[in-house]
Short mmCIF file of the C-alpha atoms (twelve columns), coordinates in Angstrom:
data_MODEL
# 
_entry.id   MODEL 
# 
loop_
_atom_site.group_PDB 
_atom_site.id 
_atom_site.type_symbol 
_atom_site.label_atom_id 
_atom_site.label_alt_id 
_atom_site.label_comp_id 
_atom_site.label_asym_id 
_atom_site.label_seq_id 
_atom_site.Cartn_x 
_atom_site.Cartn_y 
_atom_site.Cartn_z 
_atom_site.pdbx_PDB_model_num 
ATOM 1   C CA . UNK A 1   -0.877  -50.431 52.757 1 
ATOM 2   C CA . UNK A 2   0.748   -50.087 49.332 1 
ATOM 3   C CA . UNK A 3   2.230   -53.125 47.299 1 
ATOM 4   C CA . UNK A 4   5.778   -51.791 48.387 1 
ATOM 5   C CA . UNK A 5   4.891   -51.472 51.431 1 
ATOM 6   C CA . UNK A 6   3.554   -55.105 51.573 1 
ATOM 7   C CA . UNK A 7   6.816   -56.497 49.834 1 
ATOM 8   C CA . UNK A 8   9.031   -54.492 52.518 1 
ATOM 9   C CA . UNK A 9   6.987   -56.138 55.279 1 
ATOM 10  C CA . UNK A 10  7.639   -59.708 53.552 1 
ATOM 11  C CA . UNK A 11  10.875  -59.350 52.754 1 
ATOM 12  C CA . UNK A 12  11.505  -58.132 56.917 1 
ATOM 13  C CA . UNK A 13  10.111  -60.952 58.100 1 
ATOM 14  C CA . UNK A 14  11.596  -63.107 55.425 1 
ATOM 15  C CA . UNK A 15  15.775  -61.759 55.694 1 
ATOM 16  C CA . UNK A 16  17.196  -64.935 53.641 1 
ATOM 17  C CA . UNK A 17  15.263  -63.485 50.724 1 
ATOM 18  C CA . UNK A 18  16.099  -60.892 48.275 1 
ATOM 19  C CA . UNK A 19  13.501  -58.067 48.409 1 
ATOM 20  C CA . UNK A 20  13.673  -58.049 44.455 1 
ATOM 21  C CA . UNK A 21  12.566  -62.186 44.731 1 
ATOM 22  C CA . UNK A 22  9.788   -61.126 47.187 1 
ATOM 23  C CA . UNK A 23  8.557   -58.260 44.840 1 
ATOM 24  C CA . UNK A 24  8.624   -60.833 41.862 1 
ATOM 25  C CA . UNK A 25  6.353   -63.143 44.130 1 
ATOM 26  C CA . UNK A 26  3.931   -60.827 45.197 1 
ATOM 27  C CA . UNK A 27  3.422   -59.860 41.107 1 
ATOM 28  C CA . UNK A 28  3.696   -62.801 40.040 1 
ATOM 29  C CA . UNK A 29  0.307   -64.364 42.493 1 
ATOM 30  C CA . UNK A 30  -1.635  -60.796 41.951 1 
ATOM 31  C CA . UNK A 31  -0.673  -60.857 38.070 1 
ATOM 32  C CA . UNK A 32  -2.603  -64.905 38.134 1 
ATOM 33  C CA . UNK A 33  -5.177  -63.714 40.052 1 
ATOM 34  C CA . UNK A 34  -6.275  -60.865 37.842 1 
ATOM 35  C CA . UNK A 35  -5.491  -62.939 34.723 1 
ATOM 36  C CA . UNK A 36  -7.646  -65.749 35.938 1 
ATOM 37  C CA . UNK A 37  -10.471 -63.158 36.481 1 
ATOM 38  C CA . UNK A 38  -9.790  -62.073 33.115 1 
ATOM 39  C CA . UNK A 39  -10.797 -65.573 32.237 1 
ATOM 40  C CA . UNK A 40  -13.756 -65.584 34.208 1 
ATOM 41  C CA . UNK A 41  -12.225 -68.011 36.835 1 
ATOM 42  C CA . UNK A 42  -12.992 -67.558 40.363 1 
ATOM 43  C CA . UNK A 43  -10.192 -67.484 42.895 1 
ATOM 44  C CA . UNK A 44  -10.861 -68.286 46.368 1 
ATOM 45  C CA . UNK A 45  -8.072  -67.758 49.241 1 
ATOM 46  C CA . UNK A 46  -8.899  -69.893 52.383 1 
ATOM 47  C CA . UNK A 47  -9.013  -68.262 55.107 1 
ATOM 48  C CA . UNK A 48  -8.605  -64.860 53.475 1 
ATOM 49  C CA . UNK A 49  -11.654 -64.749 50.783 1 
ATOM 50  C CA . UNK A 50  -12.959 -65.173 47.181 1 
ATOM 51  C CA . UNK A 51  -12.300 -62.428 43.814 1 
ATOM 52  C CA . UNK A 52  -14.922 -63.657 40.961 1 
ATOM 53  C CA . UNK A 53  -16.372 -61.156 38.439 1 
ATOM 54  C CA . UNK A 54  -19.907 -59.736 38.455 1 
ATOM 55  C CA . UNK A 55  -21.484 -58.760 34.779 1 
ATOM 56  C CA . UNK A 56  -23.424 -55.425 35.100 1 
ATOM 57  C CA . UNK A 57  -26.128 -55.415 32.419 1 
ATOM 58  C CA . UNK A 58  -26.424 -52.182 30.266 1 
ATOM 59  C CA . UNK A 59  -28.282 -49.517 32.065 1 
ATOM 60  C CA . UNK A 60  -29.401 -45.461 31.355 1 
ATOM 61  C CA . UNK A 61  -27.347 -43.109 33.783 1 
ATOM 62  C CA . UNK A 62  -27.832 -39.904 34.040 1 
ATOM 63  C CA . UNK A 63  -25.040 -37.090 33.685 1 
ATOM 64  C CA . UNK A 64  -25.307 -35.288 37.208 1 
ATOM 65  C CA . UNK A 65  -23.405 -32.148 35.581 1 
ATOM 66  C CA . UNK A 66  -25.910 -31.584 32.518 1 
ATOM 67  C CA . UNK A 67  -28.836 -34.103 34.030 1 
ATOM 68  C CA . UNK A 68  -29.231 -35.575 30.493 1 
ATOM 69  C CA . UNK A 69  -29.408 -39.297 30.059 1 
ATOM 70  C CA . UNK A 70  -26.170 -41.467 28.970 1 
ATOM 71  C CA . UNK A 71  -26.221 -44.849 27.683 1 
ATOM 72  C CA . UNK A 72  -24.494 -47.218 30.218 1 
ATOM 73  C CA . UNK A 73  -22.340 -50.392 28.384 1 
ATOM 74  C CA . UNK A 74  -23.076 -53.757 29.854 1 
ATOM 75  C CA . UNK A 75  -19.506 -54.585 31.634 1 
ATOM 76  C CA . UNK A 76  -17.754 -56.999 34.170 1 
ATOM 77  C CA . UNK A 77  -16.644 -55.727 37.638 1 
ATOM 78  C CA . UNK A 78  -14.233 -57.298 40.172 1 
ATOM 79  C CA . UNK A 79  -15.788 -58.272 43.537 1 
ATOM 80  C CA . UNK A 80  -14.574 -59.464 46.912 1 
ATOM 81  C CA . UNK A 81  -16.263 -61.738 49.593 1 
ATOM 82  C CA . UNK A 82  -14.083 -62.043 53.098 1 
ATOM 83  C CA . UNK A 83  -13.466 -65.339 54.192 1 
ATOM 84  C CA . UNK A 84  -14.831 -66.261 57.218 1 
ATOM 85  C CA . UNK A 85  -10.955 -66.363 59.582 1 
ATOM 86  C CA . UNK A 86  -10.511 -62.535 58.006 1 
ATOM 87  C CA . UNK A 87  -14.083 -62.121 58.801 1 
ATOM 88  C CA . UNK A 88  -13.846 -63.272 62.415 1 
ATOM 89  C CA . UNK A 89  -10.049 -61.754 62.781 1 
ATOM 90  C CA . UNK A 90  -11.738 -58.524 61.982 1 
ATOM 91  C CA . UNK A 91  -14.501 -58.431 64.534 1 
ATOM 92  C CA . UNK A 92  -12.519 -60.483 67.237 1 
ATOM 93  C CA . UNK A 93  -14.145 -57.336 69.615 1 
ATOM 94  C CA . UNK A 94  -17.502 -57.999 68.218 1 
ATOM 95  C CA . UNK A 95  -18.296 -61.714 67.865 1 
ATOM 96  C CA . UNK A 96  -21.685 -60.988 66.461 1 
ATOM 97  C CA . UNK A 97  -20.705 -58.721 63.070 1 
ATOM 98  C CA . UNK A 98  -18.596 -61.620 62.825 1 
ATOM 99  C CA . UNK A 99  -21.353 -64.101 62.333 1 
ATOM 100 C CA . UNK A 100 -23.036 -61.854 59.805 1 
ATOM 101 C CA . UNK A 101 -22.589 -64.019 56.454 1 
ATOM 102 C CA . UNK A 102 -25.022 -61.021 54.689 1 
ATOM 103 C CA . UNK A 103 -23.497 -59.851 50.680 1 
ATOM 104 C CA . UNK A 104 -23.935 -56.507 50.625 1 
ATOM 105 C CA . UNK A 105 -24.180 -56.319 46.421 1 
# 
């Protein structure tokens, strides 16, 4: 699913609002979201899960065109646990994946 796709589905099951007011919603909560990231806030969801930022120190790659080694720059990556209702929504066939509380990082 898209983000237009997400603000048609809103605005269907929401017909008393404009689908211009829904779009501005739906921008407006993943526009604080990524600026509270920016900030190095976490931002937790009940029910739904957590976005915090992960620092990746500076590392040697390796260029797998030429094989020759590349200097890597330390930088800060988005990540996403599941809460545990998506969690058990997700595996409502499977009850034990859904007790799995295992990062995979």
């Amino acid at each position: 699913m898209i983000k237009s796709e997400l603000v048609q589905r809103i605005s269907a099951q929401n017909p008393h609002l404009y689908q211009r007011d829904v779009e501005n919603i739906v921008n407006a909560i993943l526009d604080e979201i990524i600026n509270a990231m920016a900030r190095g806030d976490r931002v937790e969801l009940r029910g739904f899960g957590a976005f915090s930022v992960k620092a990746r120190p500076a590392r040697t790659g390796r260029n797998p065109r030429t094989g020759e080694h590349v200097a890597v720059n330390e930088k800060s990556v988005p990540f996403f646990k599941t809460g545990k209702e998506m969690r058990e929504r997700l595996n409502k066939d499977n009850p034990e994946a859904a007790n799995d509380d295992s990062d995979d990082e």
